[in-house]
C-alpha positions as CSV (number, residue, x, y, z in Angstrom):
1,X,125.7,63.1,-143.8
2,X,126.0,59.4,-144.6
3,X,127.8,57.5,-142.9
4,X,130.4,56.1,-145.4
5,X,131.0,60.0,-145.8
6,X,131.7,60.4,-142.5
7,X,135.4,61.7,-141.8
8,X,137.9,59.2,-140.0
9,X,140.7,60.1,-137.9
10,X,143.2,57.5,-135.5
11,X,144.7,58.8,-132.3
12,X,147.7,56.9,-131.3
13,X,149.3,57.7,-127.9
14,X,152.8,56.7,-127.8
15,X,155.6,55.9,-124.4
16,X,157.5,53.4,-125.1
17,X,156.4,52.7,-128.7
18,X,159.5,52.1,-130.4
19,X,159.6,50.4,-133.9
20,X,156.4,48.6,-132.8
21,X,154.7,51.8,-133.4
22,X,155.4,51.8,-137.5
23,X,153.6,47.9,-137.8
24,X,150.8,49.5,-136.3
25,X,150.3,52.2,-139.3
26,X,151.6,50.0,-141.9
27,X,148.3,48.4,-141.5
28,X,145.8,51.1,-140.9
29,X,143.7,51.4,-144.3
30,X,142.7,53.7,-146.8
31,X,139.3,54.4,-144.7
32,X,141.2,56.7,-142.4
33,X,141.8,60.2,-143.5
34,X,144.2,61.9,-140.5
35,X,146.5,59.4,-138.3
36,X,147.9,61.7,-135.3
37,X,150.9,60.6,-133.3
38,X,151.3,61.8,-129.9
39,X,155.0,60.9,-128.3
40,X,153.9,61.7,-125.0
41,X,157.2,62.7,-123.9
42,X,158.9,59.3,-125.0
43,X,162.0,58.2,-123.6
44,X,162.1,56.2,-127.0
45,X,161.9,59.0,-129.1
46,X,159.2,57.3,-131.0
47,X,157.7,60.8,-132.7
48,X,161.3,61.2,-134.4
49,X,161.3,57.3,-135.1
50,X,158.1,57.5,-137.0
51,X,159.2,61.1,-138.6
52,X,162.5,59.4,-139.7
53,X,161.1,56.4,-140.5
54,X,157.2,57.1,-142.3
55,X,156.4,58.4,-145.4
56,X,152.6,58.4,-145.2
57,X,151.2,62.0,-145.6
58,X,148.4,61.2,-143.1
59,X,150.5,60.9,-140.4
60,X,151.5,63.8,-138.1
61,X,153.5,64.2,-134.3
62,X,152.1,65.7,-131.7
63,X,154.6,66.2,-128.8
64,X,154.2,66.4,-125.2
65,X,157.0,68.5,-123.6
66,X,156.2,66.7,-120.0
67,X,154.7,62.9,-119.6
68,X,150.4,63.6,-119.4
69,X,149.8,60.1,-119.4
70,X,147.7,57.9,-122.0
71,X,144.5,60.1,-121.2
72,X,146.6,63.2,-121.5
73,X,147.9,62.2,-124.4
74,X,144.5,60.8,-126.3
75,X,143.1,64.6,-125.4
76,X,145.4,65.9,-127.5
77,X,144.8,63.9,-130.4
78,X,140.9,64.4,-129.8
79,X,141.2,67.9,-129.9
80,X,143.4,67.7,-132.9
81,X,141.4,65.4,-134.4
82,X,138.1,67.8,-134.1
83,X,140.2,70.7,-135.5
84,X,140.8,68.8,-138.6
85,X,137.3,68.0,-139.1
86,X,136.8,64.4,-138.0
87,X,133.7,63.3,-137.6
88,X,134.3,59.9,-136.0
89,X,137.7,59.5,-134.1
90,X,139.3,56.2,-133.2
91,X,142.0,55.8,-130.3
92,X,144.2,52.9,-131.1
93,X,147.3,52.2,-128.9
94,X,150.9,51.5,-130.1
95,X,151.7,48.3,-128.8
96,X,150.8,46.2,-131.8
97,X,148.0,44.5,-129.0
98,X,145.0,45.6,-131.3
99,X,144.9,44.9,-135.2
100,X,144.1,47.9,-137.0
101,X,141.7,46.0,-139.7
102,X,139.1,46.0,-136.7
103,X,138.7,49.5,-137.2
104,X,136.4,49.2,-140.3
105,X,133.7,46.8,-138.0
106,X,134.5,49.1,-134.6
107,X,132.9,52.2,-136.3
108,X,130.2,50.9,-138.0
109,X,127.6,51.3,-134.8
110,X,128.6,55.2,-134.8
111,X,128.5,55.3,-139.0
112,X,124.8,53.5,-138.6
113,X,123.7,56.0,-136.3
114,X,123.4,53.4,-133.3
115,X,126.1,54.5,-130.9
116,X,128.2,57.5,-130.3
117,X,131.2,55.4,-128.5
118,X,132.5,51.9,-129.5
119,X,134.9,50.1,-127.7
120,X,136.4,46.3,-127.7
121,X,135.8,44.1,-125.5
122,X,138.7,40.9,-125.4
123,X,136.0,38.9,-122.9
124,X,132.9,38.6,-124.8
125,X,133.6,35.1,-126.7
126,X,134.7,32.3,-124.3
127,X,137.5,31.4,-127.0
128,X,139.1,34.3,-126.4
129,X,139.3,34.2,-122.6
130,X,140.0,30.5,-122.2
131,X,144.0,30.9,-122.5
132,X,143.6,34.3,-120.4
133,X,145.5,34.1,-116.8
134,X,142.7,33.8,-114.3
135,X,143.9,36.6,-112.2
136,X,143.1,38.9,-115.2
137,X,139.6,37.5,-115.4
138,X,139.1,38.6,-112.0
139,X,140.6,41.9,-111.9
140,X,138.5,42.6,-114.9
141,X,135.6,41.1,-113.4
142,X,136.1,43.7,-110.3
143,X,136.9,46.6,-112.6
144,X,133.7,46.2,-114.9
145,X,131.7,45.9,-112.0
146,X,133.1,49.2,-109.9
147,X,132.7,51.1,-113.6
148,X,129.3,49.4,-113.9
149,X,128.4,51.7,-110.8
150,X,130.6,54.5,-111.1
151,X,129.4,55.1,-114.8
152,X,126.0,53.8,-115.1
153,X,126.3,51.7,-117.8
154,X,125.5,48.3,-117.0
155,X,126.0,46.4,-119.8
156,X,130.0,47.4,-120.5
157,X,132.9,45.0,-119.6
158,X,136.6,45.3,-120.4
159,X,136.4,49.0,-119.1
160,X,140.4,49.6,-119.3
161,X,140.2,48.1,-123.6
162,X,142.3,51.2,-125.4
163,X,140.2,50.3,-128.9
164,X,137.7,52.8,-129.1
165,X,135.8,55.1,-131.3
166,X,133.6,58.5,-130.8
167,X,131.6,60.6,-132.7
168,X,132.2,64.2,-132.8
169,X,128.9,65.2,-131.6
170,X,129.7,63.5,-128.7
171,X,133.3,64.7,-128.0
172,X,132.0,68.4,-128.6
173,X,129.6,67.9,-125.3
174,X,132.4,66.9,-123.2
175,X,135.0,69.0,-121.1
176,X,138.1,66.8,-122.1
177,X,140.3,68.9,-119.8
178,X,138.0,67.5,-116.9
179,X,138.7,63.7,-118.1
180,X,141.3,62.0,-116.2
181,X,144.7,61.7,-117.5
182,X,146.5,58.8,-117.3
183,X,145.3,55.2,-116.8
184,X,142.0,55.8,-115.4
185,X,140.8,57.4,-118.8
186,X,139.1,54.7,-120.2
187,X,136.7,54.2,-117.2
188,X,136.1,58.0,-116.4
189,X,135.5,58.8,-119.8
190,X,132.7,56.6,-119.7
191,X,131.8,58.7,-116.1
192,X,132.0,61.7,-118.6
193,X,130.0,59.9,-121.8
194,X,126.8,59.1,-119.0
195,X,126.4,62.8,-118.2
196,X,126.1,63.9,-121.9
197,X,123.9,60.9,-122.2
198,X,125.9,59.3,-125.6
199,X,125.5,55.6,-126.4
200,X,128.0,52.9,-125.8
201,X,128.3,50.0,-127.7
202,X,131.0,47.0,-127.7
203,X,132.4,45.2,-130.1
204,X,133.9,41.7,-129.6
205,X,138.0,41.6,-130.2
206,X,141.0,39.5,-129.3
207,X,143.5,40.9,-127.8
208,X,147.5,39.6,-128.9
209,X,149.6,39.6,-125.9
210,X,153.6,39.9,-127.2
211,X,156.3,40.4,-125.4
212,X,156.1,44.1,-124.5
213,X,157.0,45.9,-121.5
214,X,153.8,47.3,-119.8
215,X,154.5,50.4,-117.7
216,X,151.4,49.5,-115.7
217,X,152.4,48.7,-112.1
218,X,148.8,47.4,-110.6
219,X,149.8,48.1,-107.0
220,X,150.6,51.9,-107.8
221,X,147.2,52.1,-109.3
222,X,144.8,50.2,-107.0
223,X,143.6,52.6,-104.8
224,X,143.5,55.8,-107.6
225,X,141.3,53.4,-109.0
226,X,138.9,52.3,-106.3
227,X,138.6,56.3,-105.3
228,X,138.0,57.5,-108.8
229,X,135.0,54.7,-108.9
230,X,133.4,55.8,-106.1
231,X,134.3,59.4,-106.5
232,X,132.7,59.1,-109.9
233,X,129.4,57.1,-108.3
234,X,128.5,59.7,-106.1
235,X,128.6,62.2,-108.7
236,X,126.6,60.4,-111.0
237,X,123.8,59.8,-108.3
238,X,123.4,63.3,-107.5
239,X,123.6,64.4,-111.1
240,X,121.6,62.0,-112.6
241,X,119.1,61.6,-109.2
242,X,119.0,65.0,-107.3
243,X,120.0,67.9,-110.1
244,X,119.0,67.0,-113.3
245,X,116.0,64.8,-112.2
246,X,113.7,63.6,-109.4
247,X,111.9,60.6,-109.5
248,X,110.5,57.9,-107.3
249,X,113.7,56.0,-108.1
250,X,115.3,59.5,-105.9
251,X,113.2,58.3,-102.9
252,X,114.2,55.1,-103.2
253,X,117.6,56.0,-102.9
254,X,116.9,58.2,-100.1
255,X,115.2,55.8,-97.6
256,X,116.9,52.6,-98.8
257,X,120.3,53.1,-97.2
258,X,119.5,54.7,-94.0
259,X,116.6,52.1,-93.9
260,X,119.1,49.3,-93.9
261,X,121.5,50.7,-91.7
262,X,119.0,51.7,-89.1
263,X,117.7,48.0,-89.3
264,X,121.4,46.7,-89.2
265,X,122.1,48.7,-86.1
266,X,119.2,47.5,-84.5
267,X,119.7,43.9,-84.8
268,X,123.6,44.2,-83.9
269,X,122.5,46.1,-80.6
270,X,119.6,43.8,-79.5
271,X,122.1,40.5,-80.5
272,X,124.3,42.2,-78.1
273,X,122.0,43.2,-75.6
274,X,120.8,39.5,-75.7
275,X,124.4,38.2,-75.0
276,X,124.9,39.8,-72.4
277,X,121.8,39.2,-70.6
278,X,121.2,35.9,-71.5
279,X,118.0,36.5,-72.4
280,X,116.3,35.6,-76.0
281,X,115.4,38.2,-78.1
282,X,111.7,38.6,-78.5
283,X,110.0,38.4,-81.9
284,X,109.0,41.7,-81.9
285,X,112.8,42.8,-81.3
286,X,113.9,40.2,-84.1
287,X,110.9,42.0,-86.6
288,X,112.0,45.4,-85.3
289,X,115.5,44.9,-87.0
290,X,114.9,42.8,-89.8
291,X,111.9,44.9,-91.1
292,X,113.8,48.3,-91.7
293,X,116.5,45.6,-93.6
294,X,114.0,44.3,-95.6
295,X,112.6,47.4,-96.6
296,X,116.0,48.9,-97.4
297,X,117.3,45.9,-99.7
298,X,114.2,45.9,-101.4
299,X,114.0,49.5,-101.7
300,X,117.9,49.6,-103.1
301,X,117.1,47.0,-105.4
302,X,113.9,48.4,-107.1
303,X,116.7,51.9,-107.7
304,X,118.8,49.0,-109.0
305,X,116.5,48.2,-111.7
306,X,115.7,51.5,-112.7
307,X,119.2,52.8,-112.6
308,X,120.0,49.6,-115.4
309,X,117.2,50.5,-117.4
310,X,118.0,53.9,-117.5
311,X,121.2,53.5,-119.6
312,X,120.8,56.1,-122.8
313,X,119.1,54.7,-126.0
314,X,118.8,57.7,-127.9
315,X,122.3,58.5,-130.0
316,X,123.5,61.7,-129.3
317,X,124.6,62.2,-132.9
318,X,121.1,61.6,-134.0
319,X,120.0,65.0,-131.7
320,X,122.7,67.0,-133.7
321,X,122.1,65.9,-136.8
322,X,118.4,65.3,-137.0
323,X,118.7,61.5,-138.4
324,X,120.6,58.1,-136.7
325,X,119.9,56.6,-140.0
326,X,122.0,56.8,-143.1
């Protein structure tokens, strides 16, 4: 299948839409063939809105009796969407924040047959960032990095961007029930997109920040966060390094931590030891702590290197079809 015959479907999770919702698919083109709703158990009643309200046959609700949260309620579409046929499904969020005319360039990696996933990314011109607050900059800085470990690929930023876009092949290898629900989607589907070993691309976007309310309360979300990273990292590692493979990179990450902390122990008790007696510690005390540390850095880091060149190159879409290539 060609790529500009390749079926397009929009996922839009709604709470707290509103009448923002219908400027959002008043400007999603002719290239899409299925636009699913999902009120996600609105307090708005944004399904009825849009039912009330839009005449375009494409569009259909989905309701959620009980709140799933914006993961819960992109599932939903995804499964709909892969029921219907799609072969390339976009998730677009309600807010008006993303302008639906990127749609066309956000899928055009997966149509080519050079990604399987496509999301935006609001920090990859400086133009875009300048007017940003730098407390964003920074928490996005920390978040990118934390999913940089967590997910294995090395080379995303703006993990948390709603703007994506997945090939079927890819969805159908994934246990979307497993995929967290609400606002740690984004990041632990990319956890999830590593282990079938799909492609990620990103595509440069600005973002339009309005005036709406953002039920996003950072502090409630912090440490959810910070556990599903690490959770998520020492899953990957023993997937990717100890099940599914064993490599010299395996040994590495084997003797490089304990290396380094039985080096750091060493040092911390012959410092000590030399406090309290007053006496300096010899060189060969000095080398007996800052070899096993120098072993372990350098061992970590050499993992490092092959853990970032390990990010997957080969499409997964090109395995189940045969052909990346139009």
């Amino acid at each position: 299948m060609s790529g500009s015959d390749q079926k397009l479907a929009v996922v839009i999770p709604c709470f707290r839409a509103g009448e923002r919702v219908l400027e959002v698919l008043s400007g999603l083109g002719s290239e899409v063939g299925w636009i699913f709703l999902v009120d996600d158990a609105c307090p708005l009643g944004t399904g009825r809105l849009v039912e009330r309200s839009c005449r375009d046959p494409r569009v259909k609700v989905l309701y959620h009796k009980e709140n799933q949260g914006v993961g819960g309620a992109t599932v939903t579409g995804y499964k709909q969407a892969l029921a219907m046929g799609a072969d390339i499904v976009v998730k677009l969020d309600a807010d008006g924040q993303m302008d639906p005319a990127l749609i066309t360039a956000l899928v055009t990696p997966i149509r080519r047959g050079r990604a399987d996933y496509v999301k935006g990314n609001r920090f990859h011109r400086v133009r875009d960032v300048a007017s940003m607050p730098r407390l964003r900059l920074f928490g996005n800085a920390v978040l990118s990095f934390l999913t940089k470990l967590s997910s294995g690929y090395w080379q995303v930023f703006d993990p948390t961007n709603g703007l994506t876009a997945v090939h079927r092949a890819t969805l159908v290898q994934i246990d979307l029930d497993k995929v967290a629900k609400r606002y740690f989607f984004e990041s632990d589907l990319l956890f999830h997109l590593n282990m079938a070993r799909a492609v990620v691309a990103e595509m440069p976007m600005k973002a339009v920040y309005g005036d709406e309310p953002s039920s996003l309360r950072p502090s409630a979300v912090v440490w959810p966060f910070l556990f599903g990273h690490l959770r998520n990292m020492a899953r990957r590692i023993a997937y990717s390094y100890f099940l599914r493979g064993f490599s010299v990179a395996s040994l590495e990450l084997l003797l490089g931590p304990p290396l380094l902390l039985a080096g750091g122990i060493t040092g911390v008790v012959k410092w000590h030891a030399s406090i309290v007696s007053g006496v300096p510690a010899t060189a060969g005390s000095v080398m007996l702590a800052a070899l096993p540390v120098l072993l372990g850095v350098q061992l970590l880091l050499s993992w490092l290197h092959f853990d970032i060149a390990s990010e997957p190159k080969v499409p997964v879409q090109a395995a189940s079809t045969g052909s990346g290539n139009e």
